[in-house]
C-alpha positions in Angstrom: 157.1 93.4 139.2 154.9 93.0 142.3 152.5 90.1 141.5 149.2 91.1 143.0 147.2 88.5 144.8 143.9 88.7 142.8 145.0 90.3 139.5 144.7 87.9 136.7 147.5 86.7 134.6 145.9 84.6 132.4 144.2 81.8 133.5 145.5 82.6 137.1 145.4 85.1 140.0 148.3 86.2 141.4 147.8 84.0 144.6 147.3 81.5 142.4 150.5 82.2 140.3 152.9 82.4 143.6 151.4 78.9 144.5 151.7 77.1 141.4 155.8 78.2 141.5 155.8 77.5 145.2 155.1 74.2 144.5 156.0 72.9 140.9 159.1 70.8 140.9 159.8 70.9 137.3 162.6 73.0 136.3 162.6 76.5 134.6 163.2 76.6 131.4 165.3 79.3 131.0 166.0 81.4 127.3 168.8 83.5 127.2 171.2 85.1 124.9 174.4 83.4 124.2 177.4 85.1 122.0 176.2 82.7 118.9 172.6 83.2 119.3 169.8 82.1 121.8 169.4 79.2 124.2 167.0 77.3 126.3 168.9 76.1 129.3 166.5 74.1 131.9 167.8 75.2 135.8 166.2 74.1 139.0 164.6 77.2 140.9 162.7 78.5 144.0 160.4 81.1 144.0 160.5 84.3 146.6 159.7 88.1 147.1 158.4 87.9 143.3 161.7 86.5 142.1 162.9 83.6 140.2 165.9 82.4 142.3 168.2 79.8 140.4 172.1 79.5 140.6 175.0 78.1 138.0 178.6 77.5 138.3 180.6 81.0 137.5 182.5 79.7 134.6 178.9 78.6 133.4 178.0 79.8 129.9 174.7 80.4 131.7 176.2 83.4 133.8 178.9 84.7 131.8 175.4 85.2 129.2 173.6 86.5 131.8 176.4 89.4 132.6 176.5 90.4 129.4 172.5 90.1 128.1 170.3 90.3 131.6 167.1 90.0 129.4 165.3 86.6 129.8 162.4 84.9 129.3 161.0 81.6 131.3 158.8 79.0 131.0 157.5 76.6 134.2 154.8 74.4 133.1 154.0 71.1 134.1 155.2 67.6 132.0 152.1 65.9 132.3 148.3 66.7 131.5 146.5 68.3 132.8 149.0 71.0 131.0 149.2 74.2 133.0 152.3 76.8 133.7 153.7 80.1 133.8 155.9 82.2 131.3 157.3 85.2 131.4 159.8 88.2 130.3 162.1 89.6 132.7 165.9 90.6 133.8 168.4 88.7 135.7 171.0 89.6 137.9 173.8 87.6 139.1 175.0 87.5 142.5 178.3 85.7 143.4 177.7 86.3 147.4 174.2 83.9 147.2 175.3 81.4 145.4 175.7 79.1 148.1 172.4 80.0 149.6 170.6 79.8 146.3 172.0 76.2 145.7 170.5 75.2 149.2 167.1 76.9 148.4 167.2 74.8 145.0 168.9 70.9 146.9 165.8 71.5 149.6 163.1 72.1 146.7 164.3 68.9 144.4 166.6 67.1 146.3 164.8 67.0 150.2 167.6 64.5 151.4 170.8 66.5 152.4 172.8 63.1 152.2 172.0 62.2 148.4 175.1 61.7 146.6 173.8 64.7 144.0 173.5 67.1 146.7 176.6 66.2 148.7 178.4 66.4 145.4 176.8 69.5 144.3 177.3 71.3 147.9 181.2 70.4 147.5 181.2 73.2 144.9 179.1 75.4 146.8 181.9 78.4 146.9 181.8 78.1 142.6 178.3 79.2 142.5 176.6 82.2 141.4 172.8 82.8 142.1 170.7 84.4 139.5 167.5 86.5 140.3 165.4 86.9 138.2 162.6 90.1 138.5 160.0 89.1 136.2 158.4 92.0 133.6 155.2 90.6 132.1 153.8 87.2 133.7 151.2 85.2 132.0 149.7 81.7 132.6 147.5 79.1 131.1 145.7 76.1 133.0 144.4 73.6 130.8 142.9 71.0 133.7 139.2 71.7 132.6 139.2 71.2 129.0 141.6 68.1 129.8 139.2 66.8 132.0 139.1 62.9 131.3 141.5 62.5 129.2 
C-alpha cells in the first residue's frame, strides 16, 4: 500500500498518518494468529517506506506465527486523551538478515541512550533477532483532540 500524502484515512491525511507513526512512541499492538487461536502481542516499531518495521527473537511465538499466518492487523493509538491513532490490516514478512538493524531502528526510537542497561542487554542478542515488515492493506485513523477539548 502506498499511503498518499493528501488522501484521507479517516480522520487523517496521509502526511498526517506518516507523522503521527513517525513520532508516537507507544508500541504496536500487534494481532496475529497463533496455533490455539489469536493474540495481541504489543512490540516496539519504526515506521519507513510505508512499512511497519518491528523485530522478535526467532524462537519467538511471535515469528514462528508470523511464518506460518502473515495476515495481521495493528493498532497504534495514543494512552492518553486526547485519544487518536491508527489501525490497520496487512501482511508481514519476516526477515532473519534485518533483525539486527530492525532492533537498532526500534533501541533509537524508545530507548535514545545506547548505554541503558535494556538496550545493551537487548543488543547482546542482536544475531537472535528476526525483523518483521509489515506492508499495510487498509489504513484507517481516528483523532479525537477536538471533541476532547477540555477535558
Amino acid at each position: 500500500m502506498n499511503i498518499q500524502d493528501d488522501e484521507k484515512y479517516g480522520a487523517m491525511t496521509g502526511a498526517e498518518v506518516v507523522a503521527f507513526l513517525s513520532r508516537t512512541r507507544v508500541p504496536m499492538r500487534l494481532a496475529i494468529e497463533t496455533s490455539k487461536g489469536p493474540l495481541v502481542v504489543p512490540l516496539w516499531f519504526h515506521f519507513a517506506a510505508d512499512q511497519l518495521w518491528a523485530c522478535s527473537m526467532a524462537q519467538s511465538l511471535v515469528i514462528k506465527s508470523l511464518q506460518q499466518r502473515p495476515t495481521v492487523a495493528f493498532d497504534i493509538s495514543t494512552n492518553d486523551p486526547p485519544y487518536k491513532g491508527v489501525r490497520g490490516r496487512g501482511t508481514a514478512r519476516c526477515v532473519a538478515a534485518d533483525g539486527p538493524h530492525a532492533l537498532d531502528k526500534v533501541l533509537a526510537k524508545y530507548v535514545k541512550d545506547d548505554q541503558h542497561s535494556l538496550a545493551v542487554w537487548l543488543r547482546s542478542r542482536a544475531d537472535e533477532e528476526v525483523a518483521i515488515a509489515i506492508t499495510p492493506t487498509w489504513l484507517n485513523s481516528w483523532d479525537f483532540s477536538e471533541r476532547m477539548r477540555g477535558l
